[in-house]
Structures are given as C-alpha cells and as structure tokens.
C-alpha positions in Angstrom: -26.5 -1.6 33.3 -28.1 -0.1 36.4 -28.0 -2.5 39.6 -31.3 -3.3 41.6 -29.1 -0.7 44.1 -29.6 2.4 41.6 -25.5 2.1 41.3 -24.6 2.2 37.1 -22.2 0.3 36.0 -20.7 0.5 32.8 -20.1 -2.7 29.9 -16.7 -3.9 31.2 -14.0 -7.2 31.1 -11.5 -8.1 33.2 -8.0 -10.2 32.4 -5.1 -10.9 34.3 -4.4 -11.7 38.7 -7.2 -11.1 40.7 -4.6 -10.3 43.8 -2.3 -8.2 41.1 -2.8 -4.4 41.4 -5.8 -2.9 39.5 -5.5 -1.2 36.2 -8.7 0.6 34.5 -8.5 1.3 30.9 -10.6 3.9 29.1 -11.5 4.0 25.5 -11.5 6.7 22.8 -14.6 8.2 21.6 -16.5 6.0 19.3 -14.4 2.2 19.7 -15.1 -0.6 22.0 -12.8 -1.6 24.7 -11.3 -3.6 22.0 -9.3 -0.5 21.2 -7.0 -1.8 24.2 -6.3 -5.4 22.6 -2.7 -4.9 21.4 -1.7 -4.2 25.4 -3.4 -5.9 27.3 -1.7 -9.3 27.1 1.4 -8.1 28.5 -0.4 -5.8 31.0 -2.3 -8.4 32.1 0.7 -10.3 33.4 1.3 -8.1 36.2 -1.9 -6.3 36.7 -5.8 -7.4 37.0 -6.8 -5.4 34.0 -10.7 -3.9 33.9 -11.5 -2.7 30.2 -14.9 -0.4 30.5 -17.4 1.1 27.2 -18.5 4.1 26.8 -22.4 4.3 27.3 -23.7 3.1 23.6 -21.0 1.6 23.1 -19.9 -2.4 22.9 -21.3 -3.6 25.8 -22.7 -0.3 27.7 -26.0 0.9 27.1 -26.7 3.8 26.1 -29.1 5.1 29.0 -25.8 4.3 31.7 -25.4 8.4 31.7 -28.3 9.9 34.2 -29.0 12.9 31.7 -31.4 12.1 28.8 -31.6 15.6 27.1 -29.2 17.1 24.5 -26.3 18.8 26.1 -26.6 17.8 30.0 -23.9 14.7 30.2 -20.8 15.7 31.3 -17.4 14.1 32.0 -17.9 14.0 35.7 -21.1 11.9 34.4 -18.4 9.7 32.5 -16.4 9.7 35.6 -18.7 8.5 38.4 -19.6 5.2 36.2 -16.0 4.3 36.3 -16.0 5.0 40.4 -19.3 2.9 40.5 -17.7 0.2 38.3 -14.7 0.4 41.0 -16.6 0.2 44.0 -18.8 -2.8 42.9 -15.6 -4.6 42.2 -14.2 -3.8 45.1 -11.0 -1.7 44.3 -10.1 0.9 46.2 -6.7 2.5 44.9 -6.0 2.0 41.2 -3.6 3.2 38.4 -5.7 4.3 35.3 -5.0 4.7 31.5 -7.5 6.4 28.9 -7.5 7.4 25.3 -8.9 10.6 24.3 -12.2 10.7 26.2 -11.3 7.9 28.5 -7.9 10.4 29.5 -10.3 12.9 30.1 -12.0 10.6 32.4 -8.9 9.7 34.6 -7.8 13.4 34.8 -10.9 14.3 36.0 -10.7 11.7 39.0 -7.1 12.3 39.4 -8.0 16.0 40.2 -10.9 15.6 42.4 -10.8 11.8 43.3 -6.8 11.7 44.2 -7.1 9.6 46.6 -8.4 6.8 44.0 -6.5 7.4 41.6 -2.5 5.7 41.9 -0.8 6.4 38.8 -2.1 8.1 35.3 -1.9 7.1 31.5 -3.3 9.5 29.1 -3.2 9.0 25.9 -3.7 11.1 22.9 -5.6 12.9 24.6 -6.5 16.7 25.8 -7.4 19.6 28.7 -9.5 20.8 26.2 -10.9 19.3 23.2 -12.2 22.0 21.2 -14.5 24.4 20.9 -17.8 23.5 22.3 -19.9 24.5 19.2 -18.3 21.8 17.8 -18.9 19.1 19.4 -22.7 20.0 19.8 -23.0 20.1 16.0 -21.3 16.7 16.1 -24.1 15.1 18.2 -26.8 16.9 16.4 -25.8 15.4 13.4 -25.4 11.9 14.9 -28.8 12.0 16.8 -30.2 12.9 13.2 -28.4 10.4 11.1 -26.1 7.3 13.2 -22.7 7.5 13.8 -22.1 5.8 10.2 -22.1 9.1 8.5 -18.5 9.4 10.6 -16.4 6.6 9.2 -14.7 8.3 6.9 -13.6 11.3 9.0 -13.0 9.0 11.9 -10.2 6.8 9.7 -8.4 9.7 8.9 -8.1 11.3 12.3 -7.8 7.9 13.9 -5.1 6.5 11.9 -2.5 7.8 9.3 -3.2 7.1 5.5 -1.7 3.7 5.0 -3.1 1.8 8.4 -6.4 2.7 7.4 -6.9 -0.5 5.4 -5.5 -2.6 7.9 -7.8 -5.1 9.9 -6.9 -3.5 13.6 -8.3 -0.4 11.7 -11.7 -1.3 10.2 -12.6 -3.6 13.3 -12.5 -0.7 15.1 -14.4 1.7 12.3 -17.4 -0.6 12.4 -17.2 -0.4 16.7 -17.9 3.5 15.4 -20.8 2.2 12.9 -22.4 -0.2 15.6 -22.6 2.5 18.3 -25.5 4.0 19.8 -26.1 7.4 18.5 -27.3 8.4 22.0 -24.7 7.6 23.6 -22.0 8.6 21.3 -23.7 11.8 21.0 -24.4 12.3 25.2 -20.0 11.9 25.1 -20.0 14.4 22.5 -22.0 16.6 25.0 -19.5 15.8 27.4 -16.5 17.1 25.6 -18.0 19.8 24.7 -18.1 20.7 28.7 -14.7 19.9 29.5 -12.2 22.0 30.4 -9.5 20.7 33.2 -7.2 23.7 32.2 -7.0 25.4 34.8 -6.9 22.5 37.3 -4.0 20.3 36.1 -1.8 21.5 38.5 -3.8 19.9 41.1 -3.2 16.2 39.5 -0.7 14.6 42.2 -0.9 11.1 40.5 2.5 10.0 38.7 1.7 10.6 35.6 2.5 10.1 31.3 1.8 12.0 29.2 1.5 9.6 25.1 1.1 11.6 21.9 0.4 10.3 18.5 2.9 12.5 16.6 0.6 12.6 13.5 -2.7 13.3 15.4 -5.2 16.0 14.1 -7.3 15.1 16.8 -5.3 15.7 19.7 -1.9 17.4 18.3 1.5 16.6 20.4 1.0 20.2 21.3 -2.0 18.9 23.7 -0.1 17.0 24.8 2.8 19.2 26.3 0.4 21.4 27.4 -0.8 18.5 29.7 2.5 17.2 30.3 4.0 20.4 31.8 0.7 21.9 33.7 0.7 18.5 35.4 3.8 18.8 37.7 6.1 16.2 37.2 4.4 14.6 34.5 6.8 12.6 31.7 6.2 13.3 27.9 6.4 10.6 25.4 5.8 10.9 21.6 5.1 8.3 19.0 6.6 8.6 15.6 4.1 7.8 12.6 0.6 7.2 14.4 -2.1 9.5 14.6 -5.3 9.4 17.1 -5.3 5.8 18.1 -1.4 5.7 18.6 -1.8 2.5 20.8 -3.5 0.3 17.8 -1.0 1.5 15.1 1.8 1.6 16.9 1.5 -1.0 19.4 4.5 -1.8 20.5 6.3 1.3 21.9 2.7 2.7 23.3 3.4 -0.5 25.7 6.7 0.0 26.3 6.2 3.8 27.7 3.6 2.0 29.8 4.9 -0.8 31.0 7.7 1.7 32.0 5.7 4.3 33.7 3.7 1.2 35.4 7.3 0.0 37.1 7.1 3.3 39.3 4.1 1.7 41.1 5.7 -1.9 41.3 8.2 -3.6 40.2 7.3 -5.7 37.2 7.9 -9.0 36.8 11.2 -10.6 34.0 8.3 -11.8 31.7 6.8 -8.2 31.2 10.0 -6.8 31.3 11.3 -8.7 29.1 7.8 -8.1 26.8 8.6 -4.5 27.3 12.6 -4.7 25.9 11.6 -7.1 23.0 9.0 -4.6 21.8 11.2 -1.5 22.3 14.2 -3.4 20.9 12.1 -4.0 17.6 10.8 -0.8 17.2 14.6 0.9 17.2 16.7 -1.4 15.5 13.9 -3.3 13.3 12.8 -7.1 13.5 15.8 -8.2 10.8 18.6 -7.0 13.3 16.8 -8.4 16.4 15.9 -11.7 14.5 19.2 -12.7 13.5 20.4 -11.5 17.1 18.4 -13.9 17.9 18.4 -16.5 15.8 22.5 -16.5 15.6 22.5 -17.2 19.8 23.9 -20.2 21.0 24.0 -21.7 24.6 26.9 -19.1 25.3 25.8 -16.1 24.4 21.5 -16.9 24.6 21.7 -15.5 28.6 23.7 -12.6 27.4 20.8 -11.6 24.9 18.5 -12.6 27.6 20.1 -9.6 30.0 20.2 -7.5 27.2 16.5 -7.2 26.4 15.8 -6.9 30.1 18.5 -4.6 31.2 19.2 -2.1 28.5 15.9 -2.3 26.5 13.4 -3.8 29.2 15.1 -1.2 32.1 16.3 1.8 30.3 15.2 2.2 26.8 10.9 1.7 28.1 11.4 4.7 30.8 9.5 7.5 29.7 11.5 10.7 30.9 13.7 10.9 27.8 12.6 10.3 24.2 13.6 7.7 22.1 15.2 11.3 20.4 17.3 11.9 22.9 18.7 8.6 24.1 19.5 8.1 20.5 22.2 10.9 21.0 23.1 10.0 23.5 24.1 6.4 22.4 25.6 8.0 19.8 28.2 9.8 21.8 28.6 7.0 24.0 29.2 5.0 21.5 31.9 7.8 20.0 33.6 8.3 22.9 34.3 4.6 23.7 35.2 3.6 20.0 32.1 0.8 19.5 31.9 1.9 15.7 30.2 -1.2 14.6 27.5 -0.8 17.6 28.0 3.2 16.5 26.6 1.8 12.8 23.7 0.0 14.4 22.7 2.9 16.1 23.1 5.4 13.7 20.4 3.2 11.8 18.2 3.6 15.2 18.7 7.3 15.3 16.8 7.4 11.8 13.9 5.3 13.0 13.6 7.0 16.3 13.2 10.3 14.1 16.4 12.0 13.8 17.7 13.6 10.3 20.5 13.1 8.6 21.8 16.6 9.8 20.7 16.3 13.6 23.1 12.9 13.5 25.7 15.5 12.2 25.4 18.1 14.6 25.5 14.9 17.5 28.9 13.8 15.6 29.9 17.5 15.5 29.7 17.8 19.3 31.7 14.6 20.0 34.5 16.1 17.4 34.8 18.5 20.7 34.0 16.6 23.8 35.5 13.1 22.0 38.3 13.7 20.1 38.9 15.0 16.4 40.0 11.5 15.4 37.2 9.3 16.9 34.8 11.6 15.2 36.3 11.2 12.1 36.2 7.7 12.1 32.6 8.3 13.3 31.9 10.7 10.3 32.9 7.5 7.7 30.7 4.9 9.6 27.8 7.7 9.7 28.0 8.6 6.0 28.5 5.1 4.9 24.9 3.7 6.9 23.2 7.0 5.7 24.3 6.0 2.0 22.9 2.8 2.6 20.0 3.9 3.8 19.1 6.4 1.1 19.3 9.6 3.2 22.9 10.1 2.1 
C-alpha cells in the first residue's frame, strides 16, 4: 500500500512483545510470509516479529515497487519498502532474517544501511543468483503466461522429492500460483541486478550464514562464499532440505537461529528450552527423547530439564560448529571418559548429523592415539555393534 504521505509500505504481520526487540523476516521468491510459520512461534517469544510480502505477493500489491517497466526494479527497490515499513512502525535498530530474495534484501541494508541493521540471517540464499539473462527470461515468461506455469519447477528446487507432497509444501506452491505476475516478475528483474560480491566485506552485522544442503537453487557453495567474504560470519548446513530449508526442516533452521539471536540478547528458558528440544530431536530422534522423557520421575525430571537447556538449548543451537563436527567431538569425549552407552547413543547421532560409517572410524582411529588402545577398542565393539543395527554395518 502507498500512504497518503507517498511512503510504501509493504503487506506485513506482526506477533510477539511489542517492547521485545524487533525482528524482520523476508520471504523467498514466489511464497507468502507464511513461508516463516514453522519459526515464528518460538521467535515470537522473545522478539516482536514483523513478517513482510514481496510486491504481488499475499498481502502486497503488486504496484508497491516505484518502476513499472520490464527490467528497472532492483533490490535496493526491495530494500527501501522494508526501511519504509521500519520507519512507520517506528523501529529503529533491528536484527533481520531473509530467504533467498528476502537475504538479498538484508544484505543489501546490512552493507549500506549498517546502522539499521543489528544482527543478520540469511538463508539459502546468495551474492549472486545467476546469470542475468536468466532471470529476465523468467519474467518474460511469467508476464506472458502467470506464475502457474512454475509449480512444477518450483517444487523441485524448493523442496527435496519426498516433501513435495506434503501440506507445508503445496500451501506454499499455490502462494506461487496466486501471485501477481507483475510483481513476481518486477523481483525477477531484481535478481537479475544483483550482485553484493564485491561488497560483503563491508557487512559489519553479526551474521549466519543457513544452507539447504540439497539446494539447486542456492548450492551450500553460495553459501560459504557468503559466509567467508562476510568477516566473521558463522556457517551452518542443513542435512536433507533443499531451497526452503526452514519449512522442510524446521526444527534445526530454528535452532541455528534462536542461537545466533542469543548474541544480541539473552533469550529467555522457554525459547531456550524450544531451541534444546528441537535440536535434541533432530540428533538423537523423537523415540530416544520421548522415552527420556516419558521414563522421568520427580527425581530426575529437573535433571532433563537442565539438560535440554544447558547442553542442547546452550551448546548444541550455537552456530560456529556443525552438527558434523560436535558429533566428533562427543565422540571422543565420550572415548576418553569411558561413557560407552552414551558413546552408543551418539554414535547413532553422528549418522543423523551426516557422518559415514568410515568418518566414525577415522574419529575412533584418532582416539586409539590420543585415548588409549584399550578404550578404543571397546569403542570399536560398541561402534560396530549400533552401525550393524542400523544397517550401515
């Protein structure tokens, strides 16, 4: 919508504190801000959350961008609706977290609005998304025919083959469908412009870096090359998700969040404790964590408690190691100190934080030195015995 001031503000809703700090989140190209739903419950705890749409898209029109011919919108255009939005609301300083085109957006204020922008999200998303010609020939063909004629290619760079069916999935597919082909095509125009390249090193905001391991969109390696031009930028990658990593992998998109977020202010024991659950989940699966649960009595209940704060909630959500590499590390920890039926557990969250059967070796190879010949050996029989349970014997 324009205001009777001229100032354009962009479709938006906002949850959570009004006196809690700011957070703007920025959709992918094509969805609504209902891409966001999975996160923002537990973000909205400790943060006054403001979703915005795209022009043409849920609840933006698609006139919002000042440019009406083919190939003029740009994402500074993009850029200066979320600042508008901002303004009218009143916020001054805020932290910021985009998908795709809506992490083009932030890094484009975090370069040359710095002083706006507190901490930085992006999310599957690039420095450069292609070659230009592209992305023209994509708007040409929507202007011509709707954005329907992109379901199909949409699902399978959004989402990997067997989410596409899911609900989350096509709710967001006919978001695609419903938008406005002008103003999906005017964002096409805009990525087709951008290029931040060569000005990531200017991006002082704290920032993390999330990658969809299985995207064709945005590959992890767009990712790294965001995460180490943009100095001290963290790196996280999500195992089995593809474009919209937050929607089919929910849980440890909001974990690497909620973690990165705690640098700005400490978070409260409810998100926290959000944060540990989901993490806990994702590495040693809902059976293991229910019957943790399930089995605590009023004994050992505020031990669990600390547990899913502490080591999941505190440690496991930070973003500047990998769910890879704290794996090892637990491993030999776990080694070294003799916990072999915590060593068995964990040997079971190496594999579903995405380490093989021969990297677990190589980690119980290198304790064999540092550990001892004997505790690796008994580590050797509890390894082989979970991977033969497991089917990767």
């Amino acid at each position: 919508m324009t205001t009777t001031d001229g100032t354009r503000i962009p479709g938006h809703v906002i949850d959570g504190p009004e006196d809690a700090p700011p957070l703007i989140l920025g959709p992918s190209l094509g969805t609504s801000l209902a891409v966001w739903d999975p996160q923002v419950p537990a973000l909205a705890r400790d943060h006054r959350v403001i979703r915005w749409d795209l022009p043409g898209h849920g609840r933006s029109p698609a006139g919002l961008l000042p440019g009406t011919e083919p190939g003029t919108a740009t994402i500074a255009d993009l850029a200066r609706l979320v600042l508008d939005l901002a303004d009218r609301l009143g916020i001054g300083r805020f932290a910021y977290a985009g998908i795709s085109i809506g992490g083009a957006v932030g890094a484009w204020l975090a370069v040359h609005h710095p002083e706006r922008v507190g901490s930085l999200i992006l999310v599957c998303s690039s420095a450069r998304f292609g070659e230009p010609a592209g992305w023209h020939e994509r708007a040409a063909l929507v202007r011509e025919k709707g954005t329907g004629v992109l379901a199909e290619a949409a699902a399978a760079r959004w989402f990997t083959p067997g989410f596409t069916g899911s609900a989350a999935a096509q709710a967001l597919l006919a978001d695609l469908r419903a938008a406005d082909p002008a103003g999906y095509a005017a964002c096409c125009d805009a990525l087709a412009g951008y290029d931040l390249r060569g000005d990531l090193g200017r991006i002082t905001a704290p920032t993390l870096v999330i990658a969809g391991r299985d995207d064709p969109a945005t590959p992890p390696a767009h990712a790294r090359e965001l995460a180490d031009g943009i100095p001290g930028a963290a790196l996280t990658e999500i195992p089995g998700a593809a474009h919209l990593a937050n929607v089919e992998r929910p849980a440890p998109v909001l974990a690497a969040m909620l973690g990165h977020l705690a640098g700005e202010r400490p978070y409260g024991d409810a998100a926290r404790y959000a944060a540990g659950m989901a993490v806990r989940r994702e590495v040693l699966g809902d059976e293991h964590v229910d019957r943790a649960i399930s089995g605590a009595t009023a004994f050992t209940a505020p031990f669990q408690d600390l547990i899913t704060r502490y080591a999941w909630g505190e440690i496991w959500t930070r973003p500047g190691l990998s769910r890879r590499v704290r794996s090892c590390i637990t491993l030999t920890a776990l080694v070294a100190r003799g916990h072999y039926e915590e060593l068995a557990m964990h040997v079971r969250a190496a594999l579903r934080n995405g380490l093989t059967p021969e990297e677990i070796r190589e980690v119980l190879l290198q304790t064999a030195v540092y550990c001892g010949v004997p505790a690796a050996n008994t580590a050797f029989a509890v390894a082989d015995r979970v991977l033969r349970e497991e089917g990767k014997g």
